[in-house]
C-alpha positions in Angstrom: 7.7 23.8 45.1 5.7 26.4 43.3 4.3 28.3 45.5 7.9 29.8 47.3 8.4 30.9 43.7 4.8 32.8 43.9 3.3 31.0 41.4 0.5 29.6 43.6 -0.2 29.6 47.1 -0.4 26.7 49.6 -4.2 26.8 49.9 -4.1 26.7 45.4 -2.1 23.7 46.1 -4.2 22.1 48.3 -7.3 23.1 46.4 -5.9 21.9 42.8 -4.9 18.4 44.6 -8.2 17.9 46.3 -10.6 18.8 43.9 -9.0 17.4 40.4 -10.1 14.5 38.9 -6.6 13.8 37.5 -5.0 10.8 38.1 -1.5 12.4 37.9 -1.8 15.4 40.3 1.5 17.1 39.1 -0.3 17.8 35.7 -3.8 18.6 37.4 -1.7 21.2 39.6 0.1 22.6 36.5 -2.7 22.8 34.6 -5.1 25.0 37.7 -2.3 27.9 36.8 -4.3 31.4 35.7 -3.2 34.3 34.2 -3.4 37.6 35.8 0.3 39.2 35.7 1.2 36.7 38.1 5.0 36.7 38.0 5.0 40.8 38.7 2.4 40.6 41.0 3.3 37.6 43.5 7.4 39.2 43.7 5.5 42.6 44.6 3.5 40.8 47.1 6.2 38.6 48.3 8.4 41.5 48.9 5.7 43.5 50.6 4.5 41.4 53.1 8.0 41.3 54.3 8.7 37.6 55.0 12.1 36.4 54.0 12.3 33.2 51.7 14.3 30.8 53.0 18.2 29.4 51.0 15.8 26.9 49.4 12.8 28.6 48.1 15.6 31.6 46.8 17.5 29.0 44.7 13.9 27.5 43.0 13.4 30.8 41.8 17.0 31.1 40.7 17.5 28.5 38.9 14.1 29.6 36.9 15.3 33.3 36.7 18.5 31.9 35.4 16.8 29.9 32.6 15.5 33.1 31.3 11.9 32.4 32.2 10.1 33.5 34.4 8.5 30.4 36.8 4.7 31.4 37.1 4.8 32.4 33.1 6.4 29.9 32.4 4.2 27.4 34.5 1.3 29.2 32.6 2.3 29.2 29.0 3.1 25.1 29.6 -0.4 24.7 31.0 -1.8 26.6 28.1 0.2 24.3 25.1 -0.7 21.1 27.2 -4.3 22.1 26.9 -4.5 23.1 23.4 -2.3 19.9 22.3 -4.5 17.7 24.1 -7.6 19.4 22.9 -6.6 20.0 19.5 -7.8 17.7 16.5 -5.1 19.1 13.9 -2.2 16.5 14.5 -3.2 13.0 13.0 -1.7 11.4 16.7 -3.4 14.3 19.0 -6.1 12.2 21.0 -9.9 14.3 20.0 -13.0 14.3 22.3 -14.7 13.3 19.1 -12.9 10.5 18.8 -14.1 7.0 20.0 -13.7 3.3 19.3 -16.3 2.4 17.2 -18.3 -0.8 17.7 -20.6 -3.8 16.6 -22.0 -5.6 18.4 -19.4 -4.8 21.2 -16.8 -5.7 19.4 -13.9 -3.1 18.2 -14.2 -2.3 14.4 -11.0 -1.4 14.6 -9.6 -4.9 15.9 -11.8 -7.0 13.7 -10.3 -4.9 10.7 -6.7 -5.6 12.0 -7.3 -9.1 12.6 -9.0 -9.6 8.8 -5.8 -7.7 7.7 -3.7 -10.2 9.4 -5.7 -13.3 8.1 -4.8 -11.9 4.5 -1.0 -11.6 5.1 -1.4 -15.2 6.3 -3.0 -16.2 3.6 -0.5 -14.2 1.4 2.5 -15.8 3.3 0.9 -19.5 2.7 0.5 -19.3 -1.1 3.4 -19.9 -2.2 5.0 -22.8 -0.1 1.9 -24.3 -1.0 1.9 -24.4 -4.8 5.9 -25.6 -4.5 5.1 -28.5 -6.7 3.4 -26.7 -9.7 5.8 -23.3 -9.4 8.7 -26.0 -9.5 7.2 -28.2 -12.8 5.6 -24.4 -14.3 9.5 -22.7 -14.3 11.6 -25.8 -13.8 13.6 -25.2 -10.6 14.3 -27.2 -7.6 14.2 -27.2 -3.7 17.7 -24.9 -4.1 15.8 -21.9 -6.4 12.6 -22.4 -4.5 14.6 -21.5 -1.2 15.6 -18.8 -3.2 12.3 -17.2 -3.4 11.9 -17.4 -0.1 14.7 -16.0 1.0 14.1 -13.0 -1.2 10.6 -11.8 0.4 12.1 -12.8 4.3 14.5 -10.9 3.7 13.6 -7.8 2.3 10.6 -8.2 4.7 13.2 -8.3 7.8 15.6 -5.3 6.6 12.7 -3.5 5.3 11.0 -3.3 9.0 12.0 -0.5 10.3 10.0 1.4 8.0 7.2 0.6 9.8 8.6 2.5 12.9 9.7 5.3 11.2 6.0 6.0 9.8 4.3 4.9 12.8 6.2 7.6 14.8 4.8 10.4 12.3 1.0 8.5 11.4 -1.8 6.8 12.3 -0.9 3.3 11.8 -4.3 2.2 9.9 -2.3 4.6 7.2 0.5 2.9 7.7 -1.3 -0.8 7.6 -2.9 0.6 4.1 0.3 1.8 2.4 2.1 -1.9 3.5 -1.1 -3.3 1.8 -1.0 -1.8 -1.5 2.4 -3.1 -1.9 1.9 -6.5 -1.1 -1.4 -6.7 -2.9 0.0 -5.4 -6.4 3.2 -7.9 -5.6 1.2 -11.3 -5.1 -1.2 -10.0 -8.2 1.6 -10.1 -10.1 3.5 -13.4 -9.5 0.2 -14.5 -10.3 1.0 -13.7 -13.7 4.8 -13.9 -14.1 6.0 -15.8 -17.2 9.9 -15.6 -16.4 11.6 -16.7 -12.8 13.4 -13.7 -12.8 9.7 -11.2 -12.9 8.6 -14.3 -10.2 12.0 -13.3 -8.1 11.5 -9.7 -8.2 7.7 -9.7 -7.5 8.3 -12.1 -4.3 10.8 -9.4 -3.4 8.5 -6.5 -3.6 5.7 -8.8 -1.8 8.0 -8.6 0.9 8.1 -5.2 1.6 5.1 -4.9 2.0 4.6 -7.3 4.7 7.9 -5.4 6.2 5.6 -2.6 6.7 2.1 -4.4 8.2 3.6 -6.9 10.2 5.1 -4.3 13.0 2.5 -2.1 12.9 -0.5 -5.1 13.5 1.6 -6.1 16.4 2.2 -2.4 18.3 -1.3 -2.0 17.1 -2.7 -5.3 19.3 -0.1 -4.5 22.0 -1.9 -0.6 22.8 -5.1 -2.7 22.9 -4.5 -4.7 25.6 -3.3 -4.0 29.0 -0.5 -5.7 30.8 -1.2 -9.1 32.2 -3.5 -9.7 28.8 -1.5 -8.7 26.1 -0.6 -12.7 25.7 -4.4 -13.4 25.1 -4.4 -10.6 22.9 -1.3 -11.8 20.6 -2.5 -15.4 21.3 -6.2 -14.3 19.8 -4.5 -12.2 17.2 -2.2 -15.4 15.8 -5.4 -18.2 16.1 -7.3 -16.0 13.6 -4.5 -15.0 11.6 -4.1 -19.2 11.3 -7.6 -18.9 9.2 -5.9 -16.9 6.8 -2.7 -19.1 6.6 -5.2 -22.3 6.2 -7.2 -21.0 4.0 -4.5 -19.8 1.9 -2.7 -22.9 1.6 -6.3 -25.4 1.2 -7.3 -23.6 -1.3 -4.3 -23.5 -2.9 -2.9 -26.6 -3.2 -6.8 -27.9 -3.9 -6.9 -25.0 -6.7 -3.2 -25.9 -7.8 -4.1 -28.9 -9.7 -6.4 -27.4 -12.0 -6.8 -25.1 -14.9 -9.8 -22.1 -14.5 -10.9 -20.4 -17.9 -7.5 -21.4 -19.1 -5.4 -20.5 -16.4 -3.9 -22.6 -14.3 -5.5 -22.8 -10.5 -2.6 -22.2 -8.5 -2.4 -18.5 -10.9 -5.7 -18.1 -10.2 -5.4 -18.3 -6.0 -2.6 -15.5 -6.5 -5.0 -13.1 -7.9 -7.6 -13.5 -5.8 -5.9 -12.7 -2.8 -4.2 -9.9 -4.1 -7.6 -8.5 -4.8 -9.1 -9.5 -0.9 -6.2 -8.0 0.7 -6.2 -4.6 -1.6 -10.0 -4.5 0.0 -9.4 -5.1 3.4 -6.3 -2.3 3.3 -8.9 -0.4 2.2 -11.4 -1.0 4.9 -8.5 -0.4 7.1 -7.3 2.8 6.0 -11.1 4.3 6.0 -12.6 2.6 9.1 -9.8 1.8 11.7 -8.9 3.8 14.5 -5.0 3.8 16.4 -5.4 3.9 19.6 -2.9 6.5 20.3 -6.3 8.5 19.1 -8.6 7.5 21.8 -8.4 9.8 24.9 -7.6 8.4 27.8 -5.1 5.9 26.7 -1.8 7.6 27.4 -0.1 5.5 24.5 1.7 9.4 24.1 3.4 11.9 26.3 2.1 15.4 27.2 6.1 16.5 25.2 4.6 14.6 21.9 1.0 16.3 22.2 2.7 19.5 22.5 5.2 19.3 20.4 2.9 17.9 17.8 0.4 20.6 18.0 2.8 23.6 18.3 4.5 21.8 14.8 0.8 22.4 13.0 0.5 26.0 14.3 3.5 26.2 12.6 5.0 28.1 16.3 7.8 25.2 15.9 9.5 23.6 12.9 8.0 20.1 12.2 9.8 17.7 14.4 12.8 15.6 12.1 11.4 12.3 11.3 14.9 11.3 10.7 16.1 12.3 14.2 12.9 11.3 16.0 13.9 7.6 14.6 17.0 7.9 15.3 16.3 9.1 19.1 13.6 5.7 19.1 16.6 3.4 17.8 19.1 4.2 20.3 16.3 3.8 23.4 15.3 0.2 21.8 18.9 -1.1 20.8 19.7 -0.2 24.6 17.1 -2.6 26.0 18.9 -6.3 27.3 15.4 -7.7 27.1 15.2 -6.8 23.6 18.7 -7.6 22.2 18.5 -11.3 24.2 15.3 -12.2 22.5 16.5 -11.3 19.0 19.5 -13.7 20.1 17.6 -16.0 20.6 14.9 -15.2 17.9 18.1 -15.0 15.0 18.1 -19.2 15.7 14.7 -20.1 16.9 13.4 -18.6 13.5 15.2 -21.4 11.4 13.1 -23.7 11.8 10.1 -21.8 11.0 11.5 -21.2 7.8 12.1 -24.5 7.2 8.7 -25.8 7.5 7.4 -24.3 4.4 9.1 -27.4 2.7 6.3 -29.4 4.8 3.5 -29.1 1.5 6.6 -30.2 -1.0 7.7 -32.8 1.1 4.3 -34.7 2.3 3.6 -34.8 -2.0 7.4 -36.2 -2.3 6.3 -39.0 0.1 3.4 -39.5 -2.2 0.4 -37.8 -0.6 -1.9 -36.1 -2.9 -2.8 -32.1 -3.1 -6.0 -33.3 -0.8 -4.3 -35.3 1.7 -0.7 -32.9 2.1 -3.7 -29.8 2.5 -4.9 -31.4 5.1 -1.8 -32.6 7.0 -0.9 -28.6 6.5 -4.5 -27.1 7.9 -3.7 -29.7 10.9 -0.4 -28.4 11.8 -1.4 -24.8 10.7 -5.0 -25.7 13.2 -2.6 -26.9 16.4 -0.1 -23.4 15.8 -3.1 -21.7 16.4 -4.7 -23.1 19.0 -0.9 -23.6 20.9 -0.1 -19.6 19.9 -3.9 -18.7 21.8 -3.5 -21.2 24.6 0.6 -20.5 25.8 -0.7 -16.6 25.6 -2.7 -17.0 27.9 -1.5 -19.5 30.0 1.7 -17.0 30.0 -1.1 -13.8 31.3 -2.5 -16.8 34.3 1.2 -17.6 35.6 2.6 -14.2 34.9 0.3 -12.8 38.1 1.8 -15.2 40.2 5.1 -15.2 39.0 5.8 -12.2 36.8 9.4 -12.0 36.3 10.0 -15.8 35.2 6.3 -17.0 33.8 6.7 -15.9 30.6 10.1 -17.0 29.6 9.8 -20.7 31.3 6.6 -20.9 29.0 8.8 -19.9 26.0 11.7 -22.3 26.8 8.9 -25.3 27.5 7.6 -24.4 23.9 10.9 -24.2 22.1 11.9 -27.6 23.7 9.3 -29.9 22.7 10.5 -29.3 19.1 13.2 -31.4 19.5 11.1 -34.6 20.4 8.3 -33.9 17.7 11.0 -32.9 15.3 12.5 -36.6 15.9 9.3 -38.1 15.1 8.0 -36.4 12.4 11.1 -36.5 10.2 12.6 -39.8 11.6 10.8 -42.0 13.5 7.1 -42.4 11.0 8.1 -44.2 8.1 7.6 -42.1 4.8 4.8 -44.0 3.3 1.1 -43.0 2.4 -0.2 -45.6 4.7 1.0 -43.7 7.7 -1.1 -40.7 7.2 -2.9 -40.4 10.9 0.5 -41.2 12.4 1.9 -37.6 10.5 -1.5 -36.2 11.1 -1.7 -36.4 14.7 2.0 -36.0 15.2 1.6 -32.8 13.3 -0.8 -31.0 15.4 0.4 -31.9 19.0 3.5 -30.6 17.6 1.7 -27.3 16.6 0.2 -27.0 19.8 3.4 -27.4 21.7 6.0 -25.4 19.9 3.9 -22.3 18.7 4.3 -20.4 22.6 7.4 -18.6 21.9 6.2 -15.4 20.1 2.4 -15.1 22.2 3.8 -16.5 25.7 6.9 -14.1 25.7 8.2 -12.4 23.1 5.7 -9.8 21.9 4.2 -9.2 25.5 7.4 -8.5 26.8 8.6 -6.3 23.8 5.5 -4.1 25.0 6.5 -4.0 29.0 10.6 -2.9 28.3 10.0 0.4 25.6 7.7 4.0 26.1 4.4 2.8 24.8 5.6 5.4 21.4 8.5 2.8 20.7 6.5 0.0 20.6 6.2 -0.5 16.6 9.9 0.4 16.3 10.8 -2.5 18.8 8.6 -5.3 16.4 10.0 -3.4 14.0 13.7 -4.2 14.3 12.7 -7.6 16.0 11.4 -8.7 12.6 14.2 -7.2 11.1 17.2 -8.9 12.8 15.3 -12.1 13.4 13.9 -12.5 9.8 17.0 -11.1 7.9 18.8 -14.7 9.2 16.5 -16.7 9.1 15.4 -16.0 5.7 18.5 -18.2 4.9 17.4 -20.8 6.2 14.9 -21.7 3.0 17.9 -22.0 1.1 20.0 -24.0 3.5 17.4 -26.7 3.6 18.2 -26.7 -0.3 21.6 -26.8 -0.7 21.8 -29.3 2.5 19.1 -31.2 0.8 20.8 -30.9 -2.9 24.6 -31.2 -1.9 24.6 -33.4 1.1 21.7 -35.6 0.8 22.0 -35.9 -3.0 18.0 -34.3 -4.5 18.6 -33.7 -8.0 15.3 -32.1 -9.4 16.0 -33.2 -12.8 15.7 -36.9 -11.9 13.2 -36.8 -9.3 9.6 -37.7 -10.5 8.0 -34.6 -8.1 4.6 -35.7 -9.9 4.1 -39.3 -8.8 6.3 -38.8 -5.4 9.7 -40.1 -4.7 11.1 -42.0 -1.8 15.3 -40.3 -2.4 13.6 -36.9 -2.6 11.3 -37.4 0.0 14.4 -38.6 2.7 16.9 -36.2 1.1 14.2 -33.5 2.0 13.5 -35.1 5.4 17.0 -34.7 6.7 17.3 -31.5 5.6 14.2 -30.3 7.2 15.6 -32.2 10.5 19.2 -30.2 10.5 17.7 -27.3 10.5 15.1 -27.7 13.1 16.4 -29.6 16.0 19.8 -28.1 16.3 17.8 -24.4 16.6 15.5 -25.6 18.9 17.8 -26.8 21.6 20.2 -23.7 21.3 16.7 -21.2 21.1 16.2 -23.1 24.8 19.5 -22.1 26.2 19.4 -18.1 24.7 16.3 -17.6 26.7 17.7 -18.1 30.1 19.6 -14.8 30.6 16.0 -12.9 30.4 15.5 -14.2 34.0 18.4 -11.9 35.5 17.6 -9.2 33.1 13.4 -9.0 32.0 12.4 -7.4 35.5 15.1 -4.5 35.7 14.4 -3.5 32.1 10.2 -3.7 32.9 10.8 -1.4 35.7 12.8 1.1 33.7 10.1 1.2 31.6 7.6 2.3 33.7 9.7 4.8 35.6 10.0 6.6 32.1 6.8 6.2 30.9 5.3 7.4 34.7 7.9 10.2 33.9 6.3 10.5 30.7 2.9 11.6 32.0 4.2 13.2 35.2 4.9 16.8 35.4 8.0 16.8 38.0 
């Protein structure tokens, strides 16, 4: 369609097609353009060689006349801004020749760098549901207040997410992971050494934030690392050594929670130390990490972001509106079905999740030491793991044979079976010490089964249904409609626990264990898990009329994206 216009002749065409290496021969074609006066030149010979252009060929070069352009400049100064913007190091998201994913050992820095970042805000998530006991005698609240806490850092964690897509639109997300860190390190420093509930509140609060903006940006970060068909692995791999930092966390704190270091007591002690591990691995982060949006050759942005991003630091445009680039990235995600069904679904299946961290205060009501409730924890926390790794990529296996249902019957499989092991945990085992292997192994078969959702399905498909540039603002506002409700789930498992099942926390002997406390707790942990679960089975089903249309929309904009039509 170029050459009627005189921009290039048939035999250029041919040439620019044959010869380029390009895998998009639109850009490859765009990008052979030369200048030499073409416009003037190619009318004077049009017009001289006396040939008539056909209805067709006369209305191309109308409608670019009528622009105010003219086609061949025009053609030429576009091929000249795509080059520089790709070539051109200034903008922190332009791709650079000189760039490269750095390696040991084979291995990506830059991914074993994310995945120690996400084994601290683990660890950081685990602390305090695991030191419930000694935060309960140490300030003298119950399961009610403890929710509380909880409830504060979900859900300024949830509402707090989309922070994370509107940097990671504008910066390299290992800035992004470093600024998230600072904030959560300084915040679990500092509960460490709260003296008043209220500094412990606020703190927990702040923590949250900060996990509001790493948690979106690890996940867009792992999905533009891995390809389609093993983005499951890669979330699955992602979660299993995350679960290192979660056990770890809680081990050593409830083993460290029961006694006093140089004066202070252990479960203190365990705050400050991880706020001073995770302020060193944002660190390492920030200095060492590379996003992949930087690598050439990844296409995680279009040839319009290269070149409006480099014209914006040759200050030839205005720096793009960071408010109205969100808002552009909102719309386009809020449109998706894909995405507002799994948030449906995601708003309930989240409850129980929440609930669980009652688990540690519950196994010690039943009368299991800080030793033996670690352990029960690492064990579930172990079978999470290994169930988040192996549904991912069972989910990538069955998604090449059937990839518009695989995924979501792997999710719905995974958020059944917490019905039955919810029944036996909480019900069915009586609540005595002597049962111990009966919890343990119950425990992790239950984590292996339940722990797909997320790995299998959710995350993966988040990455297939949204321009690979919207990806952290999709996780973004995932976490922050899911998390916002369930974050009141911690304190409904109080005030259920409290008001309908009668825990009073100034009668109950949390020390030497208590059978009432220990039931009340169980039956508050089991309304707020089984219900969720069985409706969390039913919201997935619409995804199977709806996943494949919104996957193909996808990649008809992103092929747009890269193609020069």
């Amino acid at each position: 369609n170029l050459a009627p216009c005189g921009l290039l002749s048939p035999s250029r065409v041919r040439a620019a097609l044959r010869h380029s290496p390009s895998p998009h021969p639109a850009s490859a074609l765009l990008d052979s353009v030369q200048v030499t006066n073409t416009s003037t030149s190619h009318r004077e010979e049009a017009g001289s060689s006396g040939k008539e252009r056909t209805p067709q060929e006369k209305g191309l070069c109308g409608r670019a006349a009528r622009g105010g352009k003219d086609p061949a400049a025009a053609a030429e100064s576009t091929a000249m801004m795509r080059h520089r913007a790709r070539s051109s190091p200034s903008s922190p998201l332009t791709p650079s020749t000189s760039t490269r994913a750095k390696k040991i050992f084979g291995f990506s820095v830059s991914l074993i760098l994310i995945n120690l970042a996400s084994i601290m805000e683990r660890a950081d998530e685990n602390l305090l549901p695991a030191v419930y006991k000694e935060v309960s005698v140490a300030f003298n609240v119950g399961p009610a207040d403890l929710g509380y806490l909880n409830f504060l850092m979900n859900f300024l964690k949830s509402i707090a997410s989309p922070l994370a897509g509107i940097l990671a639109l504008h910066y390299d997300r290992p800035a992004v992971l470093a600024i998230g860190t600072v904030f959560w390190a300084l915040s679990t420093g500092a509960v460490g050494v709260s003296q008043h509930f209220g500094q412990l509140a606020f703190w927990r609060a702040v923590n949250g934030l900060g996990l509001a903006i790493v948690i979106p940006a690890l996940q867009s970060f792992i999905a533009d690392s891995y390809k389609d068909g093993t983005r499951g692995a890669g979330f699955g791999l992602l979660s299993l050594i995350g679960a290192v930092g979660g056990i770890g966390g809680s081990v050593v704190a409830t083993l460290m929670a029961g006694k006093d270091y140089w004066g202070l007591p252990g479960w203190r002690l365990a705050f400050i130390i991880v706020a001073l591990l995770s302020l060193i691995i944002g660190i390492l982060v920030y200095l060492y990490s590379t996003d992949p949006r930087r690598i050439p050759g990844t296409h995680l942005l279009d040839d319009d972001d290269y070149e409006r991003l480099h014209l914006s630091s040759k200050d030839v445009l205005p720096p793009p509106s960071i408010w109205m680039d969100s808002w552009v990235a909102t719309r386009s995600v809020m449109k998706v079905k894909t995405f507002q069904i799994i948030v449906l679904q995601g708003i309930i299946g989240s409850l129980p999740w929440t609930a669980i961290v009652f688990f540690t205060m519950w196994f010690e009501l039943i009368g299991f030491d800080n030793r033996s409730s670690a352990a029960l924890n690492s064990l579930f926390a172990i079978g999470c793991a290994s169930g988040a790794f192996l549904g991912g990529v069972l989910a990538d296996r069955l998604s090449r044979r059937y990839p518009d249902s695989a995924r979501i019957m792997c999710a719905q499989f995974s958020a059944f079976m917490g019905i039955p092991f919810s029944w036996i945990l909480l019900t069915a085992i009586p609540q005595s010490t002597d049962y111990w292997l009966a919890y343990a192994v119950t425990l992790f078969f239950m984590g292996i089964t339940i722990s797909w959702c997320a790995t299998s399905a959710n995350n993966p498909m988040f990455a297939e249904v949204v321009p690979p540039k919207h990806r952290t603002m999709i996780y973004a506002f995932d976490r922050a409609f899911e998390g916002s409700f369930a974050s009141l789930a911690a304190p409904a498992v109080g005030l259920v626990t409290e008001k309908i099942y009668g825990y009073d926390a100034k009668t109950v002997n949390i020390a030497n264990g208590s059978a009432e406390g220990a039931y009340a707790l169980s039956r508050g942990l089991l309304t707020m898990m089984i219900v969720p679960f069985g409706v969390c089975v039913l919201f997935y089903s619409p995804l199977y009329l709806v996943f494949k249309r919104d996957r193909d929309n996808a990649k008809v904009a992103s092929f747009k994206n890269q193609e020069l039509t």
